[in-house]
N, C-alpha and C positions, 0 to 999 in steps of 0.2 A: 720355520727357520730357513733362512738362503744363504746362499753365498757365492759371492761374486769372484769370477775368473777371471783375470785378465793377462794372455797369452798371445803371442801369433797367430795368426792362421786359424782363427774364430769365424772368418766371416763365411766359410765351408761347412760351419758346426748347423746341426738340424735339429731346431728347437724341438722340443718334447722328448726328445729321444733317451735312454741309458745315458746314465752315467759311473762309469765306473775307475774302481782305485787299482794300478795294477799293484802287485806288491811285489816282495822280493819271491816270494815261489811261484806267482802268478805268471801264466807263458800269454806273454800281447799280443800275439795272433790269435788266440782262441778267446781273447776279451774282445777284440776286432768281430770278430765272426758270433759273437753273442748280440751284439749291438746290430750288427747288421742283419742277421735273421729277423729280429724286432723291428725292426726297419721293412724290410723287403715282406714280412707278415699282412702286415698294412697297405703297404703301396701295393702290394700286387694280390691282395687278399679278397679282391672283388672280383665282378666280373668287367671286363671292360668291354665297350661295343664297339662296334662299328660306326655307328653313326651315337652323338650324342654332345653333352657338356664337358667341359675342360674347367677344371675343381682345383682351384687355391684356397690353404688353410694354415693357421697361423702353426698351427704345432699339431703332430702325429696325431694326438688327442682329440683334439679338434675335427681333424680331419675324417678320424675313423667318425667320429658321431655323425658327421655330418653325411660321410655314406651310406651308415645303415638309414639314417634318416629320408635319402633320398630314394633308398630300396624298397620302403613300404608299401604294399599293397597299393594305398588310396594314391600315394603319390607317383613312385614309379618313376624317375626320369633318368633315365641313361646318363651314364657317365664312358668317356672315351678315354679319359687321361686326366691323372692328376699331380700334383707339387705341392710344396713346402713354401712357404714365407710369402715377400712381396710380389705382387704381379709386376712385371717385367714387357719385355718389348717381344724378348724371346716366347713369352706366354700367348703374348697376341697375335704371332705369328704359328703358332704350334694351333691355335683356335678358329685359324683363319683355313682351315683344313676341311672345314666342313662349309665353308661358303659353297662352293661348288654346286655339291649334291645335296646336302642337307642345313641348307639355309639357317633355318630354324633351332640349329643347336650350334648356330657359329654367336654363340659367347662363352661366357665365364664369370663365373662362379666363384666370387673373392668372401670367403667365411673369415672373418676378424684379421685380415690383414690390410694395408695399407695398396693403393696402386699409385705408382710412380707415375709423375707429368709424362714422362717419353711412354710408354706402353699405352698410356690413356690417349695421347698424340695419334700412337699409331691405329691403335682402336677405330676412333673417329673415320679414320682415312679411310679403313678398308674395310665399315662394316661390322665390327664385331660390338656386341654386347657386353658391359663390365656390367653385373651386381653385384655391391658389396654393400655388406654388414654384416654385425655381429650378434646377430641372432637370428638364429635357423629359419624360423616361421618368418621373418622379414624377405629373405631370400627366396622361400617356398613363392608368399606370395607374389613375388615381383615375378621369378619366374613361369606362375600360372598365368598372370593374366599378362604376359610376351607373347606365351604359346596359345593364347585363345585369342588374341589380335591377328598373332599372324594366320592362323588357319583361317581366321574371316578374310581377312586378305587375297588367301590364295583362293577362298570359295567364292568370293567376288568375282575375283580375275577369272577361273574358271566356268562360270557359271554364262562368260561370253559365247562358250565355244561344245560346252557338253548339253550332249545330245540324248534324251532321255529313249527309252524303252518305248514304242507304240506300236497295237495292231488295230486299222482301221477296216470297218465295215460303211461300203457308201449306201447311201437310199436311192434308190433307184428314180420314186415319187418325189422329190424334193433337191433338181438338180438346177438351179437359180443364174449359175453363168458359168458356160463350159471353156473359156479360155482367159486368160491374161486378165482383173484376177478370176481364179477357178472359183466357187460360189458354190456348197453342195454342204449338205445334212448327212450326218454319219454317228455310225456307232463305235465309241471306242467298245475292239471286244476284249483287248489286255494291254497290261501297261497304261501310261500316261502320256496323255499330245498336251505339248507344253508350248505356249507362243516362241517363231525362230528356228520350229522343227523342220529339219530336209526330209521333204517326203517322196519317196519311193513308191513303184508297181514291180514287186519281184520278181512274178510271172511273166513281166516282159520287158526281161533281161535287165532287172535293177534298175528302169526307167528312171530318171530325177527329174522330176516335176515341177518341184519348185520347195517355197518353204512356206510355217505357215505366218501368216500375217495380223491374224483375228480369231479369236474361240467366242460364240455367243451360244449362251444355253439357253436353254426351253425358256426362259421367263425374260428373253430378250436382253441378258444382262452379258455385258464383257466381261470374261474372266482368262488370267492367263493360263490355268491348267486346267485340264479332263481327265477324268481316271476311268477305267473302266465299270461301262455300265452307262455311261453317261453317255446322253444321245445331245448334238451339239452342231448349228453351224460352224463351218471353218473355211477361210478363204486363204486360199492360197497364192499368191503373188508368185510373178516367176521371172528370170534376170533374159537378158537379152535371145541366148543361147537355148530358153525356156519357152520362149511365146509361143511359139507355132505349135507347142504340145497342146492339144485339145480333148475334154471327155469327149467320149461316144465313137470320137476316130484313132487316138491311142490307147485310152484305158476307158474303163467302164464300169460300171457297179459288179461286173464279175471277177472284178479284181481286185482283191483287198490291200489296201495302204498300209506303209510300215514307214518308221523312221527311219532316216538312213544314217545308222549308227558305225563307228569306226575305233581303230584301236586305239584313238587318243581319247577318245570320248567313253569308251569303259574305261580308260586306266583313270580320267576322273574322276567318272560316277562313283568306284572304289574307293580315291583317294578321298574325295571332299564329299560327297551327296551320299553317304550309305544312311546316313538317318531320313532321306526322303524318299528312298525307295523300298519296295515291299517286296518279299519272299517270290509274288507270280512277279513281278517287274526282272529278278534277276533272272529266272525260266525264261522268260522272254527275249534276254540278253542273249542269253545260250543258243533261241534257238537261231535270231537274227545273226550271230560269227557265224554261226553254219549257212547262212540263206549268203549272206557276205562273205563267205570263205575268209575272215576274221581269224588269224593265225592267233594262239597261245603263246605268253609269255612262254 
């Protein structure tokens, strides 16, 4: 059974909510204050973060299911703020909050409500994400595979400029060409020399030598990584300000090669590369901030 109201001042009314009859002994402030505890239970009944989604939902109902459902374990996504009814212009702009710092959760989240031409307008303009539909698992999956696009994304981007973990031991017996490019057989003894690495002599005074330009292993084949343990030529190319560095009169097989790693280049390895490094790679990390005087967050 329904039934339909039609009064002033509806278009403030918040679907799903109480609805109540006052009566002649009933006090209408504390029917007020019923409805809005029931109200405010919901809306502020999660945790809200700091960084995350901004969540539209047709009715209170809705809304709560669609929270618990985003709280799950296997799912898990943050939520920063959320609303009642149609997405708005004012929503795209409350979502545009997280462009800044946290790219990746500047959209929204419309479960069974409509999005007005001007919000979707202003969406467009500045970057935010609308998914909507009305049903949960639609939503789920649209928003898993946003967030696994863009972390590829930024692992591309990053993956220009991060600098992995290396400790290099030279051969002494197999030194092929001591300048501009450098030409020498080596042992990684920890971590990994990745092609594009700046390589370093710590012991005399953080030397930059150049970077590397080629990995060829035992069976004469290019490969762009070495992990430790692996015995490998490496040539090393070097930029103008580099040439005149030469083995035998700057460095020498008694000085072992490192990567020269920086604090922008841990804060990737962390953010994007933790599935490709290993337990000695982050020791290696540690011990490289300390050879680098590499200040902590």
């Amino acid at each position: 059974m329904s039934v339909k109201i039609s009064v002033p001042g509806l278009e403030d009314a918040m679907p799903g909510t109480q609805l109540l009859v006052c009566g002649p002994d009933d006090d209408l402030e504390e029917l007020k204050e019923e409805v809005g505890r029931g109200i405010e239970c919901i809306l502020n009944g999660f945790e809200k973060e700091a960084a995350g989604v901004y969540v539209k939902a047709s009715t209170l109902g809705s809304l709560e299911a669609l929270l618990e459902f985003l709280q799950q374990e296997k799912i898990k996504i943050p939520v920063f703020d959320v609303g009642i009814g149609e997405v708005r212009k004012k929503d795209v702009t409350k979502a545009c909050i997280m462009k800044e710092k946290h790219p990746e959760y500047a959209m929204i989240l419309a479960f069974d409500v409509k999005v007005n031409q001007e919000a979707q307008k202003e969406a467009d303009t500045n970057g935010v994400t609308i998914f909507s539909s009305d049903i949960i698992f639609h939503l789920r999956d649209k928003i898993t595979t946003h967030m696994e696009k863009f972390r590829e994304a930024q692992k591309a981007e990053s993956r220009k400029a991060v600098v992995f973990p290396a400790e290099l031991q030279i051969d002494k017996q197999n030194i092929f060409r001591k300048q501009d490019p450098i030409l020498l057989r080596c042992e990684v003894l920890r971590g990994q020399i990745r092609v594009g690495t700046p390589i370093c002599a710590p012991d005399k005074d953080n030397l930059l030598i150049g970077y590397v330009a080629s990995i060829q292993n035992n069976n004469g084949k290019l490969v762009t990584v070495a992990r430790q343990g692996d015995i490998v030529c490496v040539k090393i190319e070097q930029n103008e300000a580099q040439k005149h560095i030469m083995y035998g009169r700057h460095f020498d097989h008694t000085n072992k090669l490192c990567s020269k790693i920086t604090r922008q280049s841990i804060d990737a390895l962390k953010q994007h590369f933790r599935d490709e490094m290993r337990e000695d790679d982050w020791q290696l990390v540690v011990k490289l901030k300390n050879v680098f005087k590499i200040k902590s967050k």
